[in-house]
N, C-alpha and C positions, 0 to 999 in steps of 0.2 A: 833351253827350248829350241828344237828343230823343226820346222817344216821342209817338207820335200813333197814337190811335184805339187799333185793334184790328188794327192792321197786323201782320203778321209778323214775328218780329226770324228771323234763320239764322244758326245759329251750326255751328262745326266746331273740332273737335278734331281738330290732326297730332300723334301723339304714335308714339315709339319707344323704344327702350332709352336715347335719350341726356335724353328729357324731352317737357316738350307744350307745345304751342302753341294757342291759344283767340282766335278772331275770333268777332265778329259783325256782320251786316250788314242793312240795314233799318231799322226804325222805332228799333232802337238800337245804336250801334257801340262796340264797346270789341276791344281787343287786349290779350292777356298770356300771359304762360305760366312754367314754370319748368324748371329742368336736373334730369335724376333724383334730382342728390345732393342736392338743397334737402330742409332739416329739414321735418317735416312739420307746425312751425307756420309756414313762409313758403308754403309749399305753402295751407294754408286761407286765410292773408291775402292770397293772389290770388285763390283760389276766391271769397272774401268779395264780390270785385267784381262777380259775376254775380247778387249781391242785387240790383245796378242796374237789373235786370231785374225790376221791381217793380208794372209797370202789368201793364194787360190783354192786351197784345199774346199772339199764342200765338208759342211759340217750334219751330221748325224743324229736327230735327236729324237728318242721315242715319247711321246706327246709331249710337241713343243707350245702347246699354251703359257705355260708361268713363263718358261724364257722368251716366248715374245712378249708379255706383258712386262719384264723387269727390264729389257732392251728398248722399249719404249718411255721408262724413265726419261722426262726432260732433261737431268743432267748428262745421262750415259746416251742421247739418243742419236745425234749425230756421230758420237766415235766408233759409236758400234755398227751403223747404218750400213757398211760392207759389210757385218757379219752377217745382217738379219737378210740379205739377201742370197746368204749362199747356205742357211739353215733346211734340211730338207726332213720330215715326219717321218720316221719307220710306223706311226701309227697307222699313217693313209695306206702303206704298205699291207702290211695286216690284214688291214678290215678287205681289201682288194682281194690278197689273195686267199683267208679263211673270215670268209663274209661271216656265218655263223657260228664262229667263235664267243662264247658269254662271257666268260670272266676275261678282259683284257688286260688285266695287271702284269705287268713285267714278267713277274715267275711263270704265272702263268703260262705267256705265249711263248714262250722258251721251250716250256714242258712241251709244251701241245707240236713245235716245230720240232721238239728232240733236238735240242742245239746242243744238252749237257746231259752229262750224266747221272746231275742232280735238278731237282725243281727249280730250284731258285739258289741266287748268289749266295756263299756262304751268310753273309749280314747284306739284307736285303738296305739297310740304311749306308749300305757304304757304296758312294757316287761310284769310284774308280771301278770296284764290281760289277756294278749295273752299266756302265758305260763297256767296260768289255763284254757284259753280255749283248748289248745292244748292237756289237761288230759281229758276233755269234748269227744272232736274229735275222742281220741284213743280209747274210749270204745266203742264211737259209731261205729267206723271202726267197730269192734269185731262184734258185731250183727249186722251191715248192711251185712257183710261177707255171715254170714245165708242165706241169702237171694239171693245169686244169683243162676243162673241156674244147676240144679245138674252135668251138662254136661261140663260148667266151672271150679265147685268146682272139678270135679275129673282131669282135666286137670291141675288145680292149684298146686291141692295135687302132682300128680306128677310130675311138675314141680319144686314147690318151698319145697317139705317136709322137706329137708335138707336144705333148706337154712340157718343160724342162723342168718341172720342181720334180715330178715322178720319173725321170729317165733314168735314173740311175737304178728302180727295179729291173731295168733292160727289155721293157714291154716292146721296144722297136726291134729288138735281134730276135725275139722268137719268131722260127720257123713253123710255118701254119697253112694249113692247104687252102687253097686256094677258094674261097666259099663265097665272095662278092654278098650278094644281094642275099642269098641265104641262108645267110649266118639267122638271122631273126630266125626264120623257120624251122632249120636245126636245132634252134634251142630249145623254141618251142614243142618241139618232136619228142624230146626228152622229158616234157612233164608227164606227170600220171592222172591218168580220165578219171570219171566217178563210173567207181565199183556198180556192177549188178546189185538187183536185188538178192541179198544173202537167203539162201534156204536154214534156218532155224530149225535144230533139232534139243530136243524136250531131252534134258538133264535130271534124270531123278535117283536119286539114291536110297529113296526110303524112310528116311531118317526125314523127324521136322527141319524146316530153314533154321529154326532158333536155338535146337541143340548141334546141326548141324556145324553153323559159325561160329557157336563155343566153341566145340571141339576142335577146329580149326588154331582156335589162340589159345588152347592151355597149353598151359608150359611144357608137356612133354607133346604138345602140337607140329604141325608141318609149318606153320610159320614162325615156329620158334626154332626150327632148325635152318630155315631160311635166315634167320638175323644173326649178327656175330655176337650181338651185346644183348638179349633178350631180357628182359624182366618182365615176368610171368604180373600179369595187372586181375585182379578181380574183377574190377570194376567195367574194365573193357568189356569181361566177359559178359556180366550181368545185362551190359548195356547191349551188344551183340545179343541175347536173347530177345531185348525189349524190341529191339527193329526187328528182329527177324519175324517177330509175334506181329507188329505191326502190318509189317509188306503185305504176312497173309492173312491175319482177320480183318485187315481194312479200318478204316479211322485215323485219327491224329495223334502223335506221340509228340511230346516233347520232354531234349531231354539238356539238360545242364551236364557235362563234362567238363570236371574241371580240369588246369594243368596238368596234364603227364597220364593221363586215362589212356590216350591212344586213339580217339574216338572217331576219328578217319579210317582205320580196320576195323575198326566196332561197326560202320554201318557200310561198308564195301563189300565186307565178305558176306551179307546173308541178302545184299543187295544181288551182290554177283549170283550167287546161287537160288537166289526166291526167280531173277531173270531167266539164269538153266532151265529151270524147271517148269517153264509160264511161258516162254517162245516170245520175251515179248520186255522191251528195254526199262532200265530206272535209269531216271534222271537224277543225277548229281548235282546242287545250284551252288554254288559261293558266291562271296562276295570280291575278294583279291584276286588278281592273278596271282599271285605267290601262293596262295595255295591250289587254283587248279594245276600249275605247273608241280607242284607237290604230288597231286593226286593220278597226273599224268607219267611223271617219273621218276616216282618213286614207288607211290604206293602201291599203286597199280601193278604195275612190274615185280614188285615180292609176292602179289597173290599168286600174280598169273606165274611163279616161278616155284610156288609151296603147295599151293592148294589142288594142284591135279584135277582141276575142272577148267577146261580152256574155256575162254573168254574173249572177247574184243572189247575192246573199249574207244572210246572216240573223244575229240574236246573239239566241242564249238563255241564260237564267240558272233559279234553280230558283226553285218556285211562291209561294215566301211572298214573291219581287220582285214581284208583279203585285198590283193592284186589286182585290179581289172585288166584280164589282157589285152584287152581289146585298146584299151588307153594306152595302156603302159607301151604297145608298138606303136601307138603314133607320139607319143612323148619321144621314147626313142628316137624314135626318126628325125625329130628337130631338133633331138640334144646330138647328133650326129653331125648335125647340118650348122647346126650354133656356132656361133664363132664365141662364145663365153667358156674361158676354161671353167668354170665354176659350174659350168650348167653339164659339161663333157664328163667333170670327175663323179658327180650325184649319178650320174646316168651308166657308169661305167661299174659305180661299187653297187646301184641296183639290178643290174645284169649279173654278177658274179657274184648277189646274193640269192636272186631270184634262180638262178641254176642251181646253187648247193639248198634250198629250202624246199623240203616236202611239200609243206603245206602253203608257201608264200602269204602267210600268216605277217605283218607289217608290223604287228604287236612284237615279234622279237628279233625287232633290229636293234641292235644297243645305240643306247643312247652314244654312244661314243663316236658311232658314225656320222647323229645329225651335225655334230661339232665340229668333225675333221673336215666334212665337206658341206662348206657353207650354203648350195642350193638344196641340197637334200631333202630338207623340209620339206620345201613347196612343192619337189620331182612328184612326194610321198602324195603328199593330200590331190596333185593331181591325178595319180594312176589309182587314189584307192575306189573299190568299189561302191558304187554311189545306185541306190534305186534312182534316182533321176536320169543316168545314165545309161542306165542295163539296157539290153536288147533280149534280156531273159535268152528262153530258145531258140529264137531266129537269131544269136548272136553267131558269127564264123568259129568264134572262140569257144561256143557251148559247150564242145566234150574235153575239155581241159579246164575250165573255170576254175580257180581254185576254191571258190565259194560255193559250188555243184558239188565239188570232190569231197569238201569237208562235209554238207550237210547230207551227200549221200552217204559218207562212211556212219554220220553218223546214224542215219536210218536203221543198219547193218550192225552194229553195235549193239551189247549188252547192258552196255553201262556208260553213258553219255553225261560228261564233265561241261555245265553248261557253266553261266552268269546269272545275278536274279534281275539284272534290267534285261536281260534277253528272255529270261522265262516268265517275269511277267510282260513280256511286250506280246509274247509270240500264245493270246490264248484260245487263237483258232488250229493250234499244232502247221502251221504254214511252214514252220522252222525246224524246231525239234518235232522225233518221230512220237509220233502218238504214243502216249504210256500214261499207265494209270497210279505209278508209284512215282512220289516225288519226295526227294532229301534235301534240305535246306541245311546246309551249313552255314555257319557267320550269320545264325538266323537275327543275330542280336541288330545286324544294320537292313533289317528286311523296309522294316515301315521307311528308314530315311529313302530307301530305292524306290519303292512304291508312291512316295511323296513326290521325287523327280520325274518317274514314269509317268503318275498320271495327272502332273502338271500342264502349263500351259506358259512361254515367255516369247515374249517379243524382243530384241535387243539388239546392238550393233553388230553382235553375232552372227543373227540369223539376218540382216541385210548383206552382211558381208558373207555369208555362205549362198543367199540366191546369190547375189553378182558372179561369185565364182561359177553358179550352176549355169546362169544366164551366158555365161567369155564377155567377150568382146573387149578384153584386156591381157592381163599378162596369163589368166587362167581362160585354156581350152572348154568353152561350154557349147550351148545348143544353139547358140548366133554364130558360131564358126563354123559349126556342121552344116547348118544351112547357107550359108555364105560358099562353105564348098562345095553342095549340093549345086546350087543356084548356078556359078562357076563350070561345073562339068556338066549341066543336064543340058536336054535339049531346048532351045528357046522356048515352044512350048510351054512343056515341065515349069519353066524357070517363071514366066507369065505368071502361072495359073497362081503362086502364092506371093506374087511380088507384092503386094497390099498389103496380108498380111504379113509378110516380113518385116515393111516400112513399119508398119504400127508396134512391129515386136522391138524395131531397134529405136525408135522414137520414146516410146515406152521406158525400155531397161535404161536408155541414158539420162532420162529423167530422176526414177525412181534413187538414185544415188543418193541426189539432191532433196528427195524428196524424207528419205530414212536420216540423212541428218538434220533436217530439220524439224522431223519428230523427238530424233535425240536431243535437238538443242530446249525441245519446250519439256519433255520431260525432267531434262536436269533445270530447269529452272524451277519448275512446278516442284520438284523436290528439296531446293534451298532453301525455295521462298515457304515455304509449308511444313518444314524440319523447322523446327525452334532448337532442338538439341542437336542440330548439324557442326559436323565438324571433325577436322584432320581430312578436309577432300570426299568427305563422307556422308552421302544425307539420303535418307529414308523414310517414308510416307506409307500407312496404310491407308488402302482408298475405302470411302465408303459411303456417305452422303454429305458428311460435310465437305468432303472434297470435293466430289461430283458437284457440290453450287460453286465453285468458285469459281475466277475467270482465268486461271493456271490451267484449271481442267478443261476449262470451254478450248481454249491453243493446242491443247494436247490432242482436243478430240479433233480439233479443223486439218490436226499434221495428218493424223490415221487416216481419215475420208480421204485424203490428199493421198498417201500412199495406197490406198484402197481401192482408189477406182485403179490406179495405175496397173495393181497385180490385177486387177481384170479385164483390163486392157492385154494386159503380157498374155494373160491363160485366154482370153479370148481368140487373138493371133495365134497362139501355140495351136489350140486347136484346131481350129480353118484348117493350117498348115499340115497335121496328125491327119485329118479327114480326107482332106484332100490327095495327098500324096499315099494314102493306108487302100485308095479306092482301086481295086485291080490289080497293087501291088505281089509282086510273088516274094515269097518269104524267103530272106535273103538277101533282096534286091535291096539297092540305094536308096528308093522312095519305103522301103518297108522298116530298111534299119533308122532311117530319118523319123520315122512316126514314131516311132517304139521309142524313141527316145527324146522326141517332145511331148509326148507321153507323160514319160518321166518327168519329166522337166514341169511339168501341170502340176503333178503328185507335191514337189518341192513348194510352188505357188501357195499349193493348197491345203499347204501345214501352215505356213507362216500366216494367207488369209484369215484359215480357221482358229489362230491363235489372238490375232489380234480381235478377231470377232466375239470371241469367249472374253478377253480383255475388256473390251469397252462397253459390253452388257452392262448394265447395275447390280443385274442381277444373275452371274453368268452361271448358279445351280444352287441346290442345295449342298452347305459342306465345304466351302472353296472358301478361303482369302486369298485377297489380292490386294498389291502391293506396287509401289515404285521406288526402284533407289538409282543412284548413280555415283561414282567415284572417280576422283579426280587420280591419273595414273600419269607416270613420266611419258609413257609410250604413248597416252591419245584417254579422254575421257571413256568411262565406259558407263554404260543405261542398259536399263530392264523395265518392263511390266513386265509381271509373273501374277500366277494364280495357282495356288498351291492344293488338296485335299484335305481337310482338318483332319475327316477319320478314313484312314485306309481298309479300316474291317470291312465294310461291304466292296469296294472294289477287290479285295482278297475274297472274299464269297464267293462271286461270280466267277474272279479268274485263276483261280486255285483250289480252291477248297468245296466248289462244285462239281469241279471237272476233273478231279483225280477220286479214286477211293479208298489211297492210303496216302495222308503227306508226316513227312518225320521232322521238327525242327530239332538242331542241335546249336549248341556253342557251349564258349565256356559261361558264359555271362548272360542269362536268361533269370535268374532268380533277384528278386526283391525284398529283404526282409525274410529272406529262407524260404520263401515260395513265388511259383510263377503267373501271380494273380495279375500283375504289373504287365506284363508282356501277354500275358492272356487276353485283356482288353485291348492294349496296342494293337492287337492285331485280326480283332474281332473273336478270338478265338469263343469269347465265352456267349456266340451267340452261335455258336454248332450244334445242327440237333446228332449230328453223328459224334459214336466215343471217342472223348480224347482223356487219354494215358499221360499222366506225367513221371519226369524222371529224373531223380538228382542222384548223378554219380561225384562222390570227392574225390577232390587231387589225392592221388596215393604218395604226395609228397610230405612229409612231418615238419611242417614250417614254424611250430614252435622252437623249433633246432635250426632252420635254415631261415627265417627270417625275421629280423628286427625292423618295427616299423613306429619310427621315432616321432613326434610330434612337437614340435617345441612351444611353449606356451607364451616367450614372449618375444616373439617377432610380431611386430604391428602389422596387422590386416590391410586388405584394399581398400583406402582411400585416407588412412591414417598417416599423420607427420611422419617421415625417418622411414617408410616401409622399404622406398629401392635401397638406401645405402645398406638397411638391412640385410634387406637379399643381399646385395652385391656382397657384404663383406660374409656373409652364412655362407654362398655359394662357393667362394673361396676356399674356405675353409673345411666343405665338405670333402669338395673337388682335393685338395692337399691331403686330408688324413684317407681317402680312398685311393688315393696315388694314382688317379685317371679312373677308366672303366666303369663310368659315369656317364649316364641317362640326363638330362633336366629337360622336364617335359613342362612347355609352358603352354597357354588358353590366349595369350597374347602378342601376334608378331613386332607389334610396336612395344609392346616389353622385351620379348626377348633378344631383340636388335640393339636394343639402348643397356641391357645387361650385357652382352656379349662384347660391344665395343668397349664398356666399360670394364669389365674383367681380363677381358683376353689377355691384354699384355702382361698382366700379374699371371697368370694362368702360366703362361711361355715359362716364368721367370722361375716357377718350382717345377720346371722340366716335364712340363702337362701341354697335350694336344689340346687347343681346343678349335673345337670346328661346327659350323652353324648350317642348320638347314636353308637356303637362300641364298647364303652368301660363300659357303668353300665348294657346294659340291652339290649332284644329283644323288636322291638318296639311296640307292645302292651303292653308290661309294663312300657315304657318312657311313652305311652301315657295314661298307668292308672296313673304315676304316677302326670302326670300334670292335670288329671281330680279331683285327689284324693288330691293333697299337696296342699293347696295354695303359700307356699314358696319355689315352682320348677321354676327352671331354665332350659331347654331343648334345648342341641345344637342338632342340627340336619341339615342331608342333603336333596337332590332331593326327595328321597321318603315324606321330612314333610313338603317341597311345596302345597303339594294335597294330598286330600284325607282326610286330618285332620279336624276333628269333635270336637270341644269341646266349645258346647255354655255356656253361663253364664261368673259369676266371675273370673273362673277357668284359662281362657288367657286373659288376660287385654292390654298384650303388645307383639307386633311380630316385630325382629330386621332384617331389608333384610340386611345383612351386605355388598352384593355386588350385582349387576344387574345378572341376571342369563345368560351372555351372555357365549354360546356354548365355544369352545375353537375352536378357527381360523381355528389350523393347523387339524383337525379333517376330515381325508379324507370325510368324507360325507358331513359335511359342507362346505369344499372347491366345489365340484364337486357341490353341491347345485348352490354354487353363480356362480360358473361358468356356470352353465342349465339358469339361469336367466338371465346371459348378453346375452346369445346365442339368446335368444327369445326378446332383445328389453331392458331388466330391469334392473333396479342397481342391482347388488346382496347382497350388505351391505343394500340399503334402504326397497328392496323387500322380503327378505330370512330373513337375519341375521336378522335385527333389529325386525322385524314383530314377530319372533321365539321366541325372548328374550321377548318384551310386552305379550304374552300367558303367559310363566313362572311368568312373576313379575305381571300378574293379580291372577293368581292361590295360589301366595303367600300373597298378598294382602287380599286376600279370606279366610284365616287362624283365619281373626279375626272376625269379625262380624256374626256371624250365628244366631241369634234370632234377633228378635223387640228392643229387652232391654239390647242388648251387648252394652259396648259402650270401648273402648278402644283408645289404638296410635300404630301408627305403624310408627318404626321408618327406614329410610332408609339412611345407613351409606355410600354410593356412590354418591359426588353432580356432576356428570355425566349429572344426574336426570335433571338438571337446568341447568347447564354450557355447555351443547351439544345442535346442533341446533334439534338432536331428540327427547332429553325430552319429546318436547309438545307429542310428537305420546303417550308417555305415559300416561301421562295426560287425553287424548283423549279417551282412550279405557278404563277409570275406572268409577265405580262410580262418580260424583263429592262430592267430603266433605271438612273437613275444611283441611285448607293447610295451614303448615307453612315452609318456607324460612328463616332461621335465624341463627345465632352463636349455637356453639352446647348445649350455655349454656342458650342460651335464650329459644332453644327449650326446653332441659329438663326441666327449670322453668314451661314451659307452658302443658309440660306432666303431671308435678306433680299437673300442678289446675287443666285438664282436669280430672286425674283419683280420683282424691277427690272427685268428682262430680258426679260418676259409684254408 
């Protein structure tokens, strides 16, 4: 081993669930690693070697998180303590110089820099590889740098000049003209305004919408020569007729699309062209972003590439996704002025991301950047745009907002990719552009958003978002505006709201004291009143017995306590809005001050009007209300909430009033083979306008592609032996599947206490396993399962849905328990209670109907092409031993099905997947 000079050493870490591997390359070369199950003194005695790393060289590494965690071992941490100081991130690099880059995995950004001539290192698992690529990457940084906007590089320079962990991108040598004080303004220069209004021309070809969009997607169609791998679907088409019938005879359609139908072109193309032809937008709603970003660049883009009818199209989201310019240049300006390297690099990679984004959209910044630059977070939730905040059109920044720009494209658009908390929030059209056609995809999580929407909660939450709205701390709010106000105006001016001010800052410094002293009676009121409290855990629905007690009576004296305070704050706010709005010319200091304690009132007067709704007895018809609190590492957290039992009549008014054609789709709408289930959910069966239903089947043959195993004697939940069960079943699966392995659990304190307990046998038959929580954010659990064949993926609710990964890649998905809600769940209760009231069981009507949506949506995890074929195994024999099984049964796919020993089934998994 050589070192010379001050050369670079590159180093990399391959590590996964079975162990890690450790190269270096450059001024010094070593190899080593070890297997997960190494004691963790043979573990340090390899670490120990990267002492050899002992001169001056700076060392290279692309995301150095695990090696500063393994350099921080107590045994290795003093030897290495020179190393960890001369260790410098190619990741911070990166994100610096291609802010909107999405996938940041090693291959990747290689690709995207052209450093080789192929994607990625021959074996992407071999350190020495990856470490010479990462010598690649570093140079290329250097001269991609050149390249960005001059207006960035002079913002970089003086942001990062002194940095030394980043000096070696050579931010201090770039030559840059000279632009002092107007580097901010140039940048700004560069964004793009909100578009005119579009003139609209009427698209008509003759032909209905409904055969039109067929003919669109047959097989000897214009989007089938768009696609490289086409398969001609019927069912698509069928479906494509049913919407296009809908948009224009008006009424409700719903329609069931199972697996692999396609049903995202099934209602886009007669969407797009019922719009051509009407001068006049459809709204698109979902639930994920992973699928409007689907609908945005993908799908969309094959129409508008096949179909020979131009279009626009637009995606908006709600206000706090967007940039406020306005904040974001006086943040700047103190992250300039800061002496916190921490505060200079957040400020530095949102400058040189906010220049490469369109839409400065905050939703797609990779998570990887809040990691690399430890203030970033905070930079973010500072600059995002806030209604408390805005200055609407008197703002300096109005013709560039990026929240004007998106919602004026989206005006202008054909086809507007919205959210359904945005679409039911927005039902005075204040947001989206007026239209009379609305599409619901993901209709199946409609009622849970509706439930959120038209809630009501109080919580340390919402104290801790006024404080931020209020400043007078580490966050810039409407006490620091007027504090500078006050500061720059004329004596006068400054006089006239000095009282008010006094009462606004006397106020907000109270109220601190005032919200935690609510939360403290809260969580008491909920321990002492919880008899099934427990794990940090306790829960209360209010109702009259609780309202007599004298928990309640502390609860109510905290709220009056904080109550007068917020109308003390909004009292002052006022004066102060009034006062200074009198005369003011629009623009001025006194006008943008009002407009924005304005704002600031607005904030007040959600959280007033919630706790107000709260502490009613009787705060409507239709509501439960509830209190819980949980004990957390990071700080207790408390709520009162007031929930909507039935969402049908608020869907009445704000939907199904005001449109006169709405379409739900998903895969998971039927119950028992019909959508009688979701029909009541969602009021539909009280429409006096038509609604159309539609069940299209997966055009997949899942008799042939999947096995869905049920074993009959693993003991159920709360039975002797069930964990050692699972643990040794899941073993066992996880091994005859050889990774590529789902396990979807209902429990995080299950699947933590499985995971710790299998993992290291997991490692030991050369299987990744890796936990939602604890390895990773879940687009990297789920690159990791696209990417490893030998992953293991415990995960919860969110890897029910929404998970995508066709082929090899999942072979095997484990339901470890039926997704059944948790009983005592005041919504759930109040549910089955709305149900008896009206004639129903509420276990057979509610509960049971609730939990088949879930266990269809998990079922749905496997099979996503023609050529998957997989098992899915279900470790609850519930499934069979309950007289409601069959309902399960009833509402899947049919395929092959086994009932057996658990050991008969895995024999039969292991010939099935021999067979893939």
């Amino acid at each position: 081993m050589a070192a010379t000079g001050d050369k670079p050493v590159y180093l990399h870490l391959c590590a996964d669930g079975t162990g890690v591997r450790c190269a270096t390359v450059g001024a010094t070369e070593l190899s080593f690693g070890w297997r997960s199950t190494a004691r963790p003194g043979e573990v340090d005695e390899e670490l120990l070697r990267l002492a050899a790393l002992s001169g001056d060289e700076p060392v290279m590494v692309y995301d150095a998180r695990l090696l500063a965690a393994l350099l921080s071992r107590p045994a290795v941490e003093e030897a290495c303590r020179p190393l960890r100081s001369r260790i410098h991130d190619l990741l911070a690099g990166v994100l610096l110089v291609c802010p909107t880059l999405r996938d940041l995995s090693l291959a990747s950004v290689a690709c995207a820099l052209s450093v080789s001539d192929t994607d990625a290192p021959s074996d992407p698992d071999d350190p020495t590889a990856c470490a010479t690529l990462c010598r690649e990457i570093e140079q290329a940084l250097r001269a991609r740098l050149q390249e960005l906007p001059p207006a960035v590089l002079a913002l970089l320079r003086d942001l990062l000049a002194t940095d030394a962990d980043l000096a070696w991108l050579g931010i201090s040598d770039v030559e840059v003209p000279a632009l002092d004080a107007a580097a901010v303004e140039v940048l700004l220069a560069g964004r793009p305004s909100a578009p005119g209004q579009r003139r609209r021309e009427r698209h008509l070809s003759g032909a209905p919408v409904s055969e039109e969009a067929a003919e669109l997607l047959e097989a000897d169609g214009p989007v089938a020569a768009g696609l490289g791998q086409y398969e001609h679907r019927p069912g698509q088409i069928e479906m494509a007729r049913a919407v296009g019938t809908a948009l224009v005879d008006g009424g409700t359609l719903m329609v069931e699309a199972g697996t692999g139908v396609g049903k995202s072109l099934a209602y886009l193309a007669p969407a797009i062209l019922w719009s051509r032809a009407n001068c006049e937008p459809v709204v698109i709603s979902t639930n994920t972003k992973n699928l409007q970003e689907q609908l945005i660049e993908k799908d969309l883009p094959l129409l508008r590439a096949s179909m020979g009818v131009e279009f626009e199209a637009a995606l908006l989201k709600g206000r706090t996704n967007y940039v406020c310019i306005r904040r974001f240049v006086t943040h700047l300006r103190d992250a300039i002025g800061s002496m916190l390297a921490e505060d200079r690099r957040a400020a530095a990679y949102l400058v040189s991301w906010f220049a490469a984004s369109d839409s400065a959209d905050l939703d797609m910044i990779a998570s990887e950047a809040t990691r690399a630059f430890g203030g970033l977070q905070r930079l973010l939730d500072q600059v995002r745009s806030e209604r408390a905040t805005c200055l609407g059109r008197g703002c300096p920044q109005a013709k560039n907002c990026p929240l004007r720009v998106a919602r004026a494209r989206a005006r202008n658009a054909d086809v507007v990719v919205s959210n359904h908390a945005l679409t039911l929030a927005d039902t005075q059209f204040d947001v989206l552009p007026t239209s009379s056609r609305l599409i619901f995809d993901e209709a199946h999580n409609l009622e849970s958003v509706a439930t959120d929407q038209l809630g009501y909660e109080a919580s340390n939450f919402s104290f801790r978002e006024l404080r931020r709205t209020l400043g007078g701390g580490r966050h810039r709010g409407i006490r620091d505006s007027v504090a500078a106000y006050v500061n720059a105006a004329p004596p006068d001016r400054a006089s006239a709201i000095a009282d008010a001010r006094a009462r606004l800052n006397s106020a907000a410094e109270t109220l601190d004291a005032a919200g935690a002293e609510l939360g403290a009676a809260v969580t008491d009121m909920c321990v002492a009143l919880d008899h099934e409290a427990g794990a940090g855990r306790a829960r209360i629905r209010l109702g009259s017995m609780v309202y007599a007690t004298g928990e309640w009576q502390v609860v109510g004296e905290a709220v009056e306590t904080a109550r007068s305070l917020l109308d003390i704050i909004d009292d002052a706010l006022g004066e102060i809005a009034e006062e200074l709005a009198e005369g003011a010319e629009r623009g001025s200091p006194e006008s943008d001050l009002a407009a924005e304690a304005a704002g600031a009132r607005a904030a007040i007067g959600d959280l007033s009007s919630a706790i107000g709704a709260l502490m009613d007895d009787e705060p409507g018809a239709g509501y439960v209300l509830w209190a819980e609190t949980v004990k957390r590492r990071w700080g207790d957290f408390w709520r009162l909430c007031a929930a909507p039992i039935d969402v049908g009549p608020a869907l009445q008014r704000a939907v199904y009033d005001r449109r006169a054609s709405v379409v739900m789709t998903s895969a998971t709408l039927t119950v028992d083979g019909d959508f009688d289930y979701m029909r009541r959910r969602l009021g539909l069966d009280r429409l006096e306008t038509p609604l159309r239903e539609l069940s299209v089947p997966s055009p997949f043959h899942y008799e042939e592609q999947l096995l869905l195993c049920v074993p009959h004697d693993i003991p159920t939940s709360g039975q002797e032996g069930r964990e050692e069960a699972l643990a040794e079943a899941l073993l066992d699966i996880a091994q005859v599947a050889e990774g590529g392995t789902l396990l979807l659990f209902t429990s995080r304190a299950q699947m933590d206490r499985l995971f710790g307990r299998i993992r290291a046998q997991l490692a030991e038959m050369d299987l990744s396993p890796i936990c939602q929580y604890v390895s990773g954010p879940r687009n990297w659990l789920l690159q990791q399962l696209r990417e490893r064949p030998n992953t293991v993926l415990f995960g919860l609710k969110s890897f029910w849905e929404g998970v995508d990964v066709p082929g090899s890649a999942l072979r095997c998905v484990v339901i470890v328990k039926l997704p059944f809600a948790v009983p005592t769940d005041p919504i759930v209760q109040s549910r089955c209670e709305l149900a008896a009231s009206r004639g129903h069981d509420g276990s057979r009507d509610y509960y049971i109907p609730e939990t088949i949506l879930g266990f269809k949506q998990g079922i749905g995890r496997l099979v996503r092409s023609a050529t998957d074929q997989g098992v899915v195994f279900v470790l609850d024999n519930r499934l069979v031993t309950r007289r409601y099984g069959q309902r399960f049964f009833d509402s899947i796919p049919q395929c092959r099905f086994l009932v057996e020993s658990f050991e008969e089934c895995l024999q039969e998994a292991e010939r099935w997947l021999k067979h893939t």
